[in-house]
PDB file of N, CA, C and O in Angstrom:
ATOM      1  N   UNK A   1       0.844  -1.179   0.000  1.00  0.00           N
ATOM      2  CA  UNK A   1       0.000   0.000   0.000  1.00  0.00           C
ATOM      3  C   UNK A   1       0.890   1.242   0.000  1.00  0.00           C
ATOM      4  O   UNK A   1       2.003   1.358   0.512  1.00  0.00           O
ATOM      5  N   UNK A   2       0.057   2.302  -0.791  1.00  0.00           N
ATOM      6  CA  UNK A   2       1.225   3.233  -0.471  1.00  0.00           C
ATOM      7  C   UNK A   2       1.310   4.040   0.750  1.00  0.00           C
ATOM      8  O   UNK A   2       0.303   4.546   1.246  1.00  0.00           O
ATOM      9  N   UNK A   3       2.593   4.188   1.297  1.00  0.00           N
ATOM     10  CA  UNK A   3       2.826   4.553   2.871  1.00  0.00           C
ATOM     11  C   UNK A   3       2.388   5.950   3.274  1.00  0.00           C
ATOM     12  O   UNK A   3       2.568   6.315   4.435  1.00  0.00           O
ATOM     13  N   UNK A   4       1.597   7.070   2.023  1.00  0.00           N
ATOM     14  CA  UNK A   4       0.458   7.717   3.115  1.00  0.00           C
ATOM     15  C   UNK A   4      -0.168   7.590   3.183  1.00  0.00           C
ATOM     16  O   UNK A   4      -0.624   7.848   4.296  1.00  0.00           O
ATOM     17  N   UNK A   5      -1.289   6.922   1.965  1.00  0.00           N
ATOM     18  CA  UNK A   5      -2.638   6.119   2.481  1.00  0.00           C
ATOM     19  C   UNK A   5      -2.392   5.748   4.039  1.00  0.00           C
ATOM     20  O   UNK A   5      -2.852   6.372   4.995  1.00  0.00           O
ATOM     21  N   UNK A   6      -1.328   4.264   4.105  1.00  0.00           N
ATOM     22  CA  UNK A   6      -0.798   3.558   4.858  1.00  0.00           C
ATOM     23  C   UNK A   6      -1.229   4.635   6.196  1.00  0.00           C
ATOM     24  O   UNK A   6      -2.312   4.690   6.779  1.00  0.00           O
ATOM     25  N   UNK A   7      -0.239   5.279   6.393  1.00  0.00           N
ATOM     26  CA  UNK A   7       0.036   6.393   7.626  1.00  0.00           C
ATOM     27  C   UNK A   7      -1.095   7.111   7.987  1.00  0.00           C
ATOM     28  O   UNK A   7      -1.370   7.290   9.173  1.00  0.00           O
ATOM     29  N   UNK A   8      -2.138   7.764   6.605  1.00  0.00           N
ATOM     30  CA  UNK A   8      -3.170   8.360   6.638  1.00  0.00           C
ATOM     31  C   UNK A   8      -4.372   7.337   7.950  1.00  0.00           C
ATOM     32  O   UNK A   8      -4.641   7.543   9.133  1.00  0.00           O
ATOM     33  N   UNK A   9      -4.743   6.409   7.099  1.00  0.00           N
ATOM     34  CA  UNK A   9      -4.993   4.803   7.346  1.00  0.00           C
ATOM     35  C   UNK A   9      -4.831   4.723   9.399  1.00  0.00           C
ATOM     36  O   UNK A   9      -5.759   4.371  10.128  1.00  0.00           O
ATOM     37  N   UNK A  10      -3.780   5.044   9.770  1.00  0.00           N
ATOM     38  CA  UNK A  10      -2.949   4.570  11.031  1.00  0.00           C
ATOM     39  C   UNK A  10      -3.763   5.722  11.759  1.00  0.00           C
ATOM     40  O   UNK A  10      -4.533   5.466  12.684  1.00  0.00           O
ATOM     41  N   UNK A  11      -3.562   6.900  11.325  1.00  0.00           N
ATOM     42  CA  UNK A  11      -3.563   8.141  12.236  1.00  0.00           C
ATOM     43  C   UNK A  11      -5.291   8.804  12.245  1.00  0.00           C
ATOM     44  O   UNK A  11      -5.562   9.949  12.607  1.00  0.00           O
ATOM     45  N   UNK A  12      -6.015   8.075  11.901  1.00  0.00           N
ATOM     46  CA  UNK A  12      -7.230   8.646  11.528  1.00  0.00           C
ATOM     47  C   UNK A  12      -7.415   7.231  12.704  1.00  0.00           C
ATOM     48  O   UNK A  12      -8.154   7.598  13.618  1.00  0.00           O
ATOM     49  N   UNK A  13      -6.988   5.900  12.881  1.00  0.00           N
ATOM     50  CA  UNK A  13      -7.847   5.057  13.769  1.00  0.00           C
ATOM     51  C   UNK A  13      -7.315   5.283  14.698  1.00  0.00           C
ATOM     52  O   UNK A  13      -8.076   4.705  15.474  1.00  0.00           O
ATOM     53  N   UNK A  14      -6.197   5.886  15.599  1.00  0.00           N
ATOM     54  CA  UNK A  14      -5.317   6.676  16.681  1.00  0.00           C
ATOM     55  C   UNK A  14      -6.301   7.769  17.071  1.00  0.00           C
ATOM     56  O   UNK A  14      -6.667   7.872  18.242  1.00  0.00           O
ATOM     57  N   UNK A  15      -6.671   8.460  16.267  1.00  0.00           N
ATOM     58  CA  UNK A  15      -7.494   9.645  16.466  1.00  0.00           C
ATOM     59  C   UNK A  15      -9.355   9.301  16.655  1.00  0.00           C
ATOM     60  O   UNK A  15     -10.242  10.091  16.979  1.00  0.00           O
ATOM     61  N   UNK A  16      -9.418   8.320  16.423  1.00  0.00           N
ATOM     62  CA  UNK A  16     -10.860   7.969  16.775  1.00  0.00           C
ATOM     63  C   UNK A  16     -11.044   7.162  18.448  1.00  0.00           C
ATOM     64  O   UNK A  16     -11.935   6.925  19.265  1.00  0.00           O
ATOM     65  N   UNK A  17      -9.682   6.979  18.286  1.00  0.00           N
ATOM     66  CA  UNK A  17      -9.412   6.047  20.187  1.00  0.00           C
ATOM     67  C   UNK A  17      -9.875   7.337  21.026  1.00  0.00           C
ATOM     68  O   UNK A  17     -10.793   7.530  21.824  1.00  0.00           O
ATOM     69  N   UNK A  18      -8.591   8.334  20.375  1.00  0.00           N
ATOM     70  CA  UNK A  18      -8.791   9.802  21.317  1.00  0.00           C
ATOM     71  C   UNK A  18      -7.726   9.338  22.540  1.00  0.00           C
ATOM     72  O   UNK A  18      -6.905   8.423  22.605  1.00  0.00           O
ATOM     73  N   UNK A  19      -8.130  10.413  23.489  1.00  0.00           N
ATOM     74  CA  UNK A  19      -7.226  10.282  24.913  1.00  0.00           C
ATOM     75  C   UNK A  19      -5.534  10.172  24.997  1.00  0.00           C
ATOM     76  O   UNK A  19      -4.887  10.433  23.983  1.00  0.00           O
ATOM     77  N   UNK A  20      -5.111   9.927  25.769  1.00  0.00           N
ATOM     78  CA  UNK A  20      -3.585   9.880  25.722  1.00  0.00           C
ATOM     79  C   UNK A  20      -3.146   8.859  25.621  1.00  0.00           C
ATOM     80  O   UNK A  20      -3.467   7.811  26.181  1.00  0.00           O
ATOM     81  N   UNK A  21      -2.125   9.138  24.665  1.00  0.00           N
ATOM     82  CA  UNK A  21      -1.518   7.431  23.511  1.00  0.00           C
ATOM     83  C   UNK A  21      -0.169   7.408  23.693  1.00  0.00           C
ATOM     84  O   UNK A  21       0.409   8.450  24.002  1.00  0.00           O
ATOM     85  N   UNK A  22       0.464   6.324  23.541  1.00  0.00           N
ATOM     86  CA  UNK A  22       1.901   6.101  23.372  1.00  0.00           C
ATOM     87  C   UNK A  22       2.217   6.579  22.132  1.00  0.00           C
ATOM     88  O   UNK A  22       1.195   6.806  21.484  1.00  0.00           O
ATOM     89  N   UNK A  23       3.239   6.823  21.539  1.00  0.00           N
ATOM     90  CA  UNK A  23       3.695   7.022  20.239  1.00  0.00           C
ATOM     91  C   UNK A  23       3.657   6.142  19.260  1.00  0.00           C
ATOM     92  O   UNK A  23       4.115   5.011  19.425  1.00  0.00           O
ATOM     93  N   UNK A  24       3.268   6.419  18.444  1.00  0.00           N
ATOM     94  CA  UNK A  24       2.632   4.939  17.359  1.00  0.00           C
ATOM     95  C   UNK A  24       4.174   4.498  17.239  1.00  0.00           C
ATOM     96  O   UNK A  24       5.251   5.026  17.517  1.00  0.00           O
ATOM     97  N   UNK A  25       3.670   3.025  16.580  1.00  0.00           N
ATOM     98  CA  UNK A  25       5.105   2.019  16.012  1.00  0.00           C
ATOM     99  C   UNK A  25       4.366   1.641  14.835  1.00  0.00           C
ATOM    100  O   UNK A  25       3.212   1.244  14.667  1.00  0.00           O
ATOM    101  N   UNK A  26       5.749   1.965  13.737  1.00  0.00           N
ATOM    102  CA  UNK A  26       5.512   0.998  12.270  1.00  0.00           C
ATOM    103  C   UNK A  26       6.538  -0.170  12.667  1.00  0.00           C
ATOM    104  O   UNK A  26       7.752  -0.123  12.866  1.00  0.00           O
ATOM    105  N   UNK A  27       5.668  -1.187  12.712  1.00  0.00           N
ATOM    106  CA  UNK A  27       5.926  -2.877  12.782  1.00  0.00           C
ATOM    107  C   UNK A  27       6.451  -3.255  10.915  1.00  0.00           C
ATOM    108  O   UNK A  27       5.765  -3.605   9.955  1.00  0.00           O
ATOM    109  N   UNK A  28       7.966  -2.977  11.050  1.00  0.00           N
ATOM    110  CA  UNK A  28       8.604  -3.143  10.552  1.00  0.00           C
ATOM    111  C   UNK A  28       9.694  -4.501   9.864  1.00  0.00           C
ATOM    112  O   UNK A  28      10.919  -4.382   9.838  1.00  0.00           O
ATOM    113  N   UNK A  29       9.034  -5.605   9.407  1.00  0.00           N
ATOM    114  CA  UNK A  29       9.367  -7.209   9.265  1.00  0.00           C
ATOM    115  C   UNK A  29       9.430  -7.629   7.865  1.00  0.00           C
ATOM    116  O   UNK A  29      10.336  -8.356   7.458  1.00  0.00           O
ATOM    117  N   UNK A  30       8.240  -7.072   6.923  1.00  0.00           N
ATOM    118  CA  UNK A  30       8.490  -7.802   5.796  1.00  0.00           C
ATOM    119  C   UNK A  30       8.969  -6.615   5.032  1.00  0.00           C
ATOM    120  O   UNK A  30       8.578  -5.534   5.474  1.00  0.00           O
ATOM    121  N   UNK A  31       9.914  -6.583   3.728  1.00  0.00           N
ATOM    122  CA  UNK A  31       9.988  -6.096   2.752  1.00  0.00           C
ATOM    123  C   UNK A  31       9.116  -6.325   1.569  1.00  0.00           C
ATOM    124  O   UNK A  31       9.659  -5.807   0.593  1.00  0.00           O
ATOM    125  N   UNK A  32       7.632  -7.065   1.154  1.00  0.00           N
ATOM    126  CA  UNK A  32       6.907  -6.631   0.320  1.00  0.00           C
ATOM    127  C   UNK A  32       7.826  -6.453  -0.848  1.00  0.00           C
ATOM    128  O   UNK A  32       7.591  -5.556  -1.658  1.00  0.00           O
ATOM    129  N   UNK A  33       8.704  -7.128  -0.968  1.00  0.00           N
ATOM    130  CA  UNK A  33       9.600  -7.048  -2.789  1.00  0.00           C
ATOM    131  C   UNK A  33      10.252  -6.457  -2.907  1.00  0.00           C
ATOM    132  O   UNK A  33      11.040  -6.730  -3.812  1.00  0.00           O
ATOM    133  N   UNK A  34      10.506  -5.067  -2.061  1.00  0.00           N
ATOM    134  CA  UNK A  34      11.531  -4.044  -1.687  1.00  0.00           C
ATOM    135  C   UNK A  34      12.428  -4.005  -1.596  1.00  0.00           C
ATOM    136  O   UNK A  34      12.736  -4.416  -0.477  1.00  0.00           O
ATOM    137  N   UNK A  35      13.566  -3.606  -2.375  1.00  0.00           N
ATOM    138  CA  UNK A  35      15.121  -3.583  -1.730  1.00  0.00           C
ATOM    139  C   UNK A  35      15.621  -2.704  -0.784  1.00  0.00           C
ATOM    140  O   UNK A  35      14.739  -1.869  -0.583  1.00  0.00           O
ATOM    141  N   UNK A  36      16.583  -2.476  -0.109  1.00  0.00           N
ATOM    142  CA  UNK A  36      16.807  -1.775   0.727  1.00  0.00           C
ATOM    143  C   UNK A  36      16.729  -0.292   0.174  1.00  0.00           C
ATOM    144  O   UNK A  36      16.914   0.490   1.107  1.00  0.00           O
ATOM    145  N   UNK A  37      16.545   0.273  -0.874  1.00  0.00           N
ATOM    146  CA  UNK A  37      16.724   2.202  -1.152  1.00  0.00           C
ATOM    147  C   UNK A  37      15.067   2.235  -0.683  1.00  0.00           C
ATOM    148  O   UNK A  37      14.434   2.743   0.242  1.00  0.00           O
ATOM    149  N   UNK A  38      14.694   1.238  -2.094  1.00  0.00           N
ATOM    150  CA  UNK A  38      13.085   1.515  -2.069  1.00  0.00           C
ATOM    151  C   UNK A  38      12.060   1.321  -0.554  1.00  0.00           C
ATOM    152  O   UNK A  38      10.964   1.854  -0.381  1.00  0.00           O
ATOM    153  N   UNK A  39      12.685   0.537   0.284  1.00  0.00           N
ATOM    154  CA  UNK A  39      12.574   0.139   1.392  1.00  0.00           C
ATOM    155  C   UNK A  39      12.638   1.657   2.594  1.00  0.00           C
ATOM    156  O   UNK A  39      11.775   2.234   3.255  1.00  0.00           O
ATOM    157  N   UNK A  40      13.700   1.794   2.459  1.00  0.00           N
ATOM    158  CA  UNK A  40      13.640   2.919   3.384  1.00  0.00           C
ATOM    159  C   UNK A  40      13.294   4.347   2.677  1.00  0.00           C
ATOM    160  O   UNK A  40      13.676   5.276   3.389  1.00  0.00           O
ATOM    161  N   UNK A  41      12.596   4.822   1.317  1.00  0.00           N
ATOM    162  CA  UNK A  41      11.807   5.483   1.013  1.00  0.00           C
ATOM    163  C   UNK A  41      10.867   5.241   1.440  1.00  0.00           C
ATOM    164  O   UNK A  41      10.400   6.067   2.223  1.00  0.00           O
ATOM    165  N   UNK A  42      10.099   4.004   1.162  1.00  0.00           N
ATOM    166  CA  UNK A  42       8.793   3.846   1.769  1.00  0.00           C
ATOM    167  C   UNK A  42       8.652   4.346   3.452  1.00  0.00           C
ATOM    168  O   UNK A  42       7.852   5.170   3.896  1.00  0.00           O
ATOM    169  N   UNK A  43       9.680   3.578   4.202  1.00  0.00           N
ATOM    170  CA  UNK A  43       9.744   3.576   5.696  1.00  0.00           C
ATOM    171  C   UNK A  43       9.749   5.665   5.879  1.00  0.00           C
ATOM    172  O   UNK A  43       9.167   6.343   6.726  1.00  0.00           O
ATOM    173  N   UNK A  44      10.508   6.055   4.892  1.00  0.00           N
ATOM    174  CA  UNK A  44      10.513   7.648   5.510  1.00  0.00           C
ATOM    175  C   UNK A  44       8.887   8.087   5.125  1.00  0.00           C
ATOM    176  O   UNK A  44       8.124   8.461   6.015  1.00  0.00           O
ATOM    177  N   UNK A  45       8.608   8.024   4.185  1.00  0.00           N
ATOM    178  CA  UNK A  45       7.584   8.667   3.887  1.00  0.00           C
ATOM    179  C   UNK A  45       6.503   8.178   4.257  1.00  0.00           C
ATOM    180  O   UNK A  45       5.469   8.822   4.087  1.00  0.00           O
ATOM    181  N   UNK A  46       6.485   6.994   4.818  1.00  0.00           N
ATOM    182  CA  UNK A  46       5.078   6.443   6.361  1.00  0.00           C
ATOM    183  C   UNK A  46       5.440   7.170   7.466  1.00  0.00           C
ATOM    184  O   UNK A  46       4.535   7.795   8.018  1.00  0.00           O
ATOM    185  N   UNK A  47       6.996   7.268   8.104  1.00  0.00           N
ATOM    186  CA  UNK A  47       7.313   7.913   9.004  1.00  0.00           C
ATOM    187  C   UNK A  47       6.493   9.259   9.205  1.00  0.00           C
ATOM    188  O   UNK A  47       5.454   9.567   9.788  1.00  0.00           O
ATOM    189  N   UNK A  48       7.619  10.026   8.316  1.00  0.00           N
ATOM    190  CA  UNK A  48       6.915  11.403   8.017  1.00  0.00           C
ATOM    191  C   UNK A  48       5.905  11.945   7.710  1.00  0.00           C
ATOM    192  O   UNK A  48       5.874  13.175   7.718  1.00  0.00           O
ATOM    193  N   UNK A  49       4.441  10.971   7.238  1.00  0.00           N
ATOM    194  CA  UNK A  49       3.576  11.416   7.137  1.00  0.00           C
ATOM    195  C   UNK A  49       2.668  11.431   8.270  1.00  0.00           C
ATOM    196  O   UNK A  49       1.806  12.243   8.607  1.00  0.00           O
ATOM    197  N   UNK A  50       3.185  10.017   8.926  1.00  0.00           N
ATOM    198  CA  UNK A  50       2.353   9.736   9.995  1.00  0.00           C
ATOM    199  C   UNK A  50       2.815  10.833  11.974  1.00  0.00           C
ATOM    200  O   UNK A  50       2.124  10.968  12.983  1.00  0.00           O
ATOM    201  N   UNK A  51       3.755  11.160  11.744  1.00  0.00           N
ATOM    202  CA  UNK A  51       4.177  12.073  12.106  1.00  0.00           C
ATOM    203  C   UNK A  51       3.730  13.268  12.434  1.00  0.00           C
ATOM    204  O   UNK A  51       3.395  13.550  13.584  1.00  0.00           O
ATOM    205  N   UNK A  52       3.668  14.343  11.130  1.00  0.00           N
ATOM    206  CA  UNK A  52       2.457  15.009  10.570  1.00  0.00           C
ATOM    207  C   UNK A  52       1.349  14.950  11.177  1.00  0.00           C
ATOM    208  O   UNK A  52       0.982  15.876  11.900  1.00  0.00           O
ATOM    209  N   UNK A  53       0.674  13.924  11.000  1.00  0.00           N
ATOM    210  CA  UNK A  53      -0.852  13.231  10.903  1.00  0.00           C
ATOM    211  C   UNK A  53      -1.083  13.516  12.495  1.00  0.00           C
ATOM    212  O   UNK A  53      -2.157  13.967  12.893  1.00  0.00           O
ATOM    213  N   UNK A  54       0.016  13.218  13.391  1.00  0.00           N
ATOM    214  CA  UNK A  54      -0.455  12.481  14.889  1.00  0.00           C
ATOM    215  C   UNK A  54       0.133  13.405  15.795  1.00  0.00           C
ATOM    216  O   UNK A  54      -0.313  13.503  16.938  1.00  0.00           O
ATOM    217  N   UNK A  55       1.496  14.385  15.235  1.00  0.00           N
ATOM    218  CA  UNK A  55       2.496  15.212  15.887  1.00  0.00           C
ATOM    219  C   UNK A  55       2.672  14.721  16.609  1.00  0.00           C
ATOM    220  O   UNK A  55       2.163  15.201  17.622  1.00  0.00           O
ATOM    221  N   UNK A  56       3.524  13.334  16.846  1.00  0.00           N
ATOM    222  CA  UNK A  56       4.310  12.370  17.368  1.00  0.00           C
ATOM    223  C   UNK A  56       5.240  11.780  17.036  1.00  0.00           C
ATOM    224  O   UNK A  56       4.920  10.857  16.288  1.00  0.00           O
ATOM    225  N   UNK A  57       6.589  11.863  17.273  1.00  0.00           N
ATOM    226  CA  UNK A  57       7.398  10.844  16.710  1.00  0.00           C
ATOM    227  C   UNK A  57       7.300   9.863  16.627  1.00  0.00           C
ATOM    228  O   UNK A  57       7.660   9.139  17.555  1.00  0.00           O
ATOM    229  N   UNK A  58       6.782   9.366  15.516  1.00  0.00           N
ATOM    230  CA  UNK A  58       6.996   7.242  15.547  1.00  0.00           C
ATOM    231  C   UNK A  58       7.965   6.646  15.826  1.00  0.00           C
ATOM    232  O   UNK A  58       9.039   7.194  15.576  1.00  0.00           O
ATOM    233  N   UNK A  59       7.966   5.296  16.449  1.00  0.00           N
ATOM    234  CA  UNK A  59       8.579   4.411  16.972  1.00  0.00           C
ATOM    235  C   UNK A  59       8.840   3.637  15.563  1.00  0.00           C
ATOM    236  O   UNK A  59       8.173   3.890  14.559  1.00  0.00           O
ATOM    237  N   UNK A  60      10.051   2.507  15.601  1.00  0.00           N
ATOM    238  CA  UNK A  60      10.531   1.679  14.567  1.00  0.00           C
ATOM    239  C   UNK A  60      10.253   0.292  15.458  1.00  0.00           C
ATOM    240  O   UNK A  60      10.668   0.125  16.605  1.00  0.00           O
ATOM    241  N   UNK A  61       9.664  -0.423  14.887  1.00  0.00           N
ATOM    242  CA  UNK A  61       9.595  -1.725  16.102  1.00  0.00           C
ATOM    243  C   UNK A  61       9.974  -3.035  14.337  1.00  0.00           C
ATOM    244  O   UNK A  61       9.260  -3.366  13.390  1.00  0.00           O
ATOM    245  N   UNK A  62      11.273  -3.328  14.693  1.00  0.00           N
ATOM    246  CA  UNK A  62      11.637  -4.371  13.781  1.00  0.00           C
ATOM    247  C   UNK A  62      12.836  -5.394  14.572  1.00  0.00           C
ATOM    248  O   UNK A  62      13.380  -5.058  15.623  1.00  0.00           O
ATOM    249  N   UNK A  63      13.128  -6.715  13.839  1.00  0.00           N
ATOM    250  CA  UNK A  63      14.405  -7.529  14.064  1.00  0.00           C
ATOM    251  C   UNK A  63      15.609  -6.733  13.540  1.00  0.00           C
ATOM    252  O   UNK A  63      15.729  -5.883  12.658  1.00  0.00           O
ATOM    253  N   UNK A  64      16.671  -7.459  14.618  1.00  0.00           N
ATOM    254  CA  UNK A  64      18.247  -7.087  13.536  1.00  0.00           C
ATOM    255  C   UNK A  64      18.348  -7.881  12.499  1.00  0.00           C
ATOM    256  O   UNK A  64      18.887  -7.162  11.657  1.00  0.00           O
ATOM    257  N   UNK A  65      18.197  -8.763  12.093  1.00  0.00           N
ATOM    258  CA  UNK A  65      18.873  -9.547  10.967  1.00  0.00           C
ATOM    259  C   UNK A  65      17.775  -8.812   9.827  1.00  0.00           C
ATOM    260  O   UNK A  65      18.046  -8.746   8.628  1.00  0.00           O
ATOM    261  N   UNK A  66      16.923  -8.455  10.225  1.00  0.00           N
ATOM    262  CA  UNK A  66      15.766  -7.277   8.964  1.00  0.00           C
ATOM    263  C   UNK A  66      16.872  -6.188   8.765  1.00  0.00           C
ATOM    264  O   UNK A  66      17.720  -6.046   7.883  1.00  0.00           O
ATOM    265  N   UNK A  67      16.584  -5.496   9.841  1.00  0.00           N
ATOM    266  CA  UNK A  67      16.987  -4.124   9.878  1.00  0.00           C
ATOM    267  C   UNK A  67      18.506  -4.459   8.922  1.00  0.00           C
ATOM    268  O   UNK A  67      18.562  -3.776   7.900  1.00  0.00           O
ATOM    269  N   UNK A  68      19.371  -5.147   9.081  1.00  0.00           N
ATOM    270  CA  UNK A  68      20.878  -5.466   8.471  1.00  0.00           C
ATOM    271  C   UNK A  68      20.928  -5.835   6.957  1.00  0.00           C
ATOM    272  O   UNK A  68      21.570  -5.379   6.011  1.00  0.00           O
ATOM    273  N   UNK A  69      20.063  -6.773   7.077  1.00  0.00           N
ATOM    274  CA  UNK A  69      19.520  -7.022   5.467  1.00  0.00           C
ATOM    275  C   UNK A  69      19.049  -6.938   4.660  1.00  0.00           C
ATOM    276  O   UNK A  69      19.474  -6.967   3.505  1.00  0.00           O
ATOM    277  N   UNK A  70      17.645  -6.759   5.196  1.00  0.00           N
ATOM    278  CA  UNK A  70      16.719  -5.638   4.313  1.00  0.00           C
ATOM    279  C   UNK A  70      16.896  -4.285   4.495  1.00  0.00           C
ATOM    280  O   UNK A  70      17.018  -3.704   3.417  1.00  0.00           O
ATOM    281  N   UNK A  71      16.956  -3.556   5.478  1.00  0.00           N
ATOM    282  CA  UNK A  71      17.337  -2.495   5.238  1.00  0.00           C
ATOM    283  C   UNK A  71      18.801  -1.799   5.222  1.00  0.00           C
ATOM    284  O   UNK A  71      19.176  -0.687   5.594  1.00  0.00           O
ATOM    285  N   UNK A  72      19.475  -2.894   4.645  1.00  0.00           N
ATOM    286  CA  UNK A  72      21.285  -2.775   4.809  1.00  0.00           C
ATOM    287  C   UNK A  72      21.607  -1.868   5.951  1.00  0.00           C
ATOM    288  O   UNK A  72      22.468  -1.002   5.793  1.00  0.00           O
ATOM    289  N   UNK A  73      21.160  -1.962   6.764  1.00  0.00           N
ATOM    290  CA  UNK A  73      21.663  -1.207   8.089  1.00  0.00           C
ATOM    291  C   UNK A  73      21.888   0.239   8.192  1.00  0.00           C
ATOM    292  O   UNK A  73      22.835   0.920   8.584  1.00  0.00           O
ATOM    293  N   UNK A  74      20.898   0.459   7.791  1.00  0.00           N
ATOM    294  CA  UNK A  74      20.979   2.535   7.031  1.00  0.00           C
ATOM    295  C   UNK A  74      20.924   2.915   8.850  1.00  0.00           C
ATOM    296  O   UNK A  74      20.554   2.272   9.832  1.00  0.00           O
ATOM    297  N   UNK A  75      21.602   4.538   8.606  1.00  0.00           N
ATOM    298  CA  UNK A  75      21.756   5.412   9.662  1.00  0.00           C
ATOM    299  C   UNK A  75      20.951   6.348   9.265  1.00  0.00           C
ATOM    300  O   UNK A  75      21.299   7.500   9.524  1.00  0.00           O
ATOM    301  N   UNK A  76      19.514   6.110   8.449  1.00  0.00           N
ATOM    302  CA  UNK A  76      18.764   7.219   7.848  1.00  0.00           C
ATOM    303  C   UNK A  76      17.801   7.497   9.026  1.00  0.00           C
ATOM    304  O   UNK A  76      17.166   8.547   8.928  1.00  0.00           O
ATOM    305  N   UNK A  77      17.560   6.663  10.234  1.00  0.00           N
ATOM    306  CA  UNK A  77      16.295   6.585  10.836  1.00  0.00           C
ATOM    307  C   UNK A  77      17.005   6.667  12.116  1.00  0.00           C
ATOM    308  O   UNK A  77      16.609   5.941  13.028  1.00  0.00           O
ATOM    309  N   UNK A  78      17.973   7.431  12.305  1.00  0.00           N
ATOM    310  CA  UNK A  78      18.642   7.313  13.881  1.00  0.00           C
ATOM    311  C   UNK A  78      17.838   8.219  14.840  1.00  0.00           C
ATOM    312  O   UNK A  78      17.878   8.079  16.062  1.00  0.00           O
ATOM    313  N   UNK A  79      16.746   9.617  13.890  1.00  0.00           N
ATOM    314  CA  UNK A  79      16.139   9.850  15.245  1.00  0.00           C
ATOM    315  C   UNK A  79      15.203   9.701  15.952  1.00  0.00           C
ATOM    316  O   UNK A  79      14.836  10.147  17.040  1.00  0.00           O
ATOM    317  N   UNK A  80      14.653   8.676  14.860  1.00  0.00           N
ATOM    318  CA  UNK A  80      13.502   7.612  15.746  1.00  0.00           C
ATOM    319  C   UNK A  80      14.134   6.701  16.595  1.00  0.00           C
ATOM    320  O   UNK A  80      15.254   6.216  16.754  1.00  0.00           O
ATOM    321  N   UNK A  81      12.825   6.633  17.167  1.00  0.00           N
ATOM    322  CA  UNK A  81      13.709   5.605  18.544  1.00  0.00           C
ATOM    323  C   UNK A  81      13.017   3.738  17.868  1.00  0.00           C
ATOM    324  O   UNK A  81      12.016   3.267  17.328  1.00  0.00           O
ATOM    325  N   UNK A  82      14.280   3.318  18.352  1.00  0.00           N
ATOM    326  CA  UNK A  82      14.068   1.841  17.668  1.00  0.00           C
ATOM    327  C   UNK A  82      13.657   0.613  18.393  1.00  0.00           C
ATOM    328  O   UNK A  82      14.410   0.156  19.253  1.00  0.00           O
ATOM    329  N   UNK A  83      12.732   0.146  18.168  1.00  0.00           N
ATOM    330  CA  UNK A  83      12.383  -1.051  19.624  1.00  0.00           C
ATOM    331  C   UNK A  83      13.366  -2.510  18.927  1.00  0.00           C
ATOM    332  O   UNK A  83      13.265  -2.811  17.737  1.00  0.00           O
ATOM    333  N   UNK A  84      13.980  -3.032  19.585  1.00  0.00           N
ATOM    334  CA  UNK A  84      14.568  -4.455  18.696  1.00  0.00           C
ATOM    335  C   UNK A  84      13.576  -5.617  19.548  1.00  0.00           C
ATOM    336  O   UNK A  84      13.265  -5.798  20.726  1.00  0.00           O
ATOM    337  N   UNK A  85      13.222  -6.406  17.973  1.00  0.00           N
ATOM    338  CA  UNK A  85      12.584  -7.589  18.874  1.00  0.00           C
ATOM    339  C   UNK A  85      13.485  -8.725  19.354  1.00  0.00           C
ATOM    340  O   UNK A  85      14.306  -9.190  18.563  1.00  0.00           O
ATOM    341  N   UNK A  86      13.400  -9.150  20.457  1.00  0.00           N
ATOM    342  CA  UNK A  86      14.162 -10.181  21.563  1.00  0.00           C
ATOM    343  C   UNK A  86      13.404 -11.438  21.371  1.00  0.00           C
ATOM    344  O   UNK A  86      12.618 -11.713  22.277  1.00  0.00           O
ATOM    345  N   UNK A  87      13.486 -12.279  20.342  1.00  0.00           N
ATOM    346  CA  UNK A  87      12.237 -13.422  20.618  1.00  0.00           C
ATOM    347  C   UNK A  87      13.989 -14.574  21.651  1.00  0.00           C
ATOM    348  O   UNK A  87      15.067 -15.032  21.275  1.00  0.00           O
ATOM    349  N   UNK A  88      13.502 -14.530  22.482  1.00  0.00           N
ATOM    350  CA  UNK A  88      13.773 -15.872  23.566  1.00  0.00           C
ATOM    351  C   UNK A  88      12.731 -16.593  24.443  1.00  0.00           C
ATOM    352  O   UNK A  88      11.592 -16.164  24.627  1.00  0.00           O
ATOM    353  N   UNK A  89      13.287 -17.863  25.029  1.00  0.00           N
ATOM    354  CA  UNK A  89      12.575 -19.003  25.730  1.00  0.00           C
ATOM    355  C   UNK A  89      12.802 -17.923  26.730  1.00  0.00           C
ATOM    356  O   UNK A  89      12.423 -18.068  27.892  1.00  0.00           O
TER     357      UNK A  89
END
């Protein structure tokens, strides 16, 4: 989908909750066919719209071996804050 629909999409059902919210997270896992440029175009321009939309900084909630590979490990998104997922027993 494209990532302001996408973001549009996010911040319009945030805004129908109402009340006081955590900072949204784009759940960040599959690449959808994407290579890493086209990848983190998409990721900025959901960011930034949704941003906009909510006047909140979004959260990044993805794996390392994603983040390294699919998104070749860009320093484009350092001032979002990044959740890493921990899957352990």
């Amino acid at each position: 989908m494209d990532p302001a629909q996408q973001a549009h999409a996010f911040a319009d059902r945030l805004q129908s909750v109402g009340g006081p919210q955590l900072p949204p997270v784009l759940d960040l896992e599959v690449d959808e066919g994407l290579g890493p440029v086209q990848l983190a175009g998409w990721t900025q321009a959901f960011l930034s719209e949704l941003e906009a939309r909510t006047g909140k900084r979004p959260m990044i909630y993805t794996y390392r071996y994603f983040w390294y590979e699919r998104m070749d490990n860009t320093n484009a998104f350092t001032s979002y804050p990044l959740w890493l997922a921990a899957y352990q027993n």
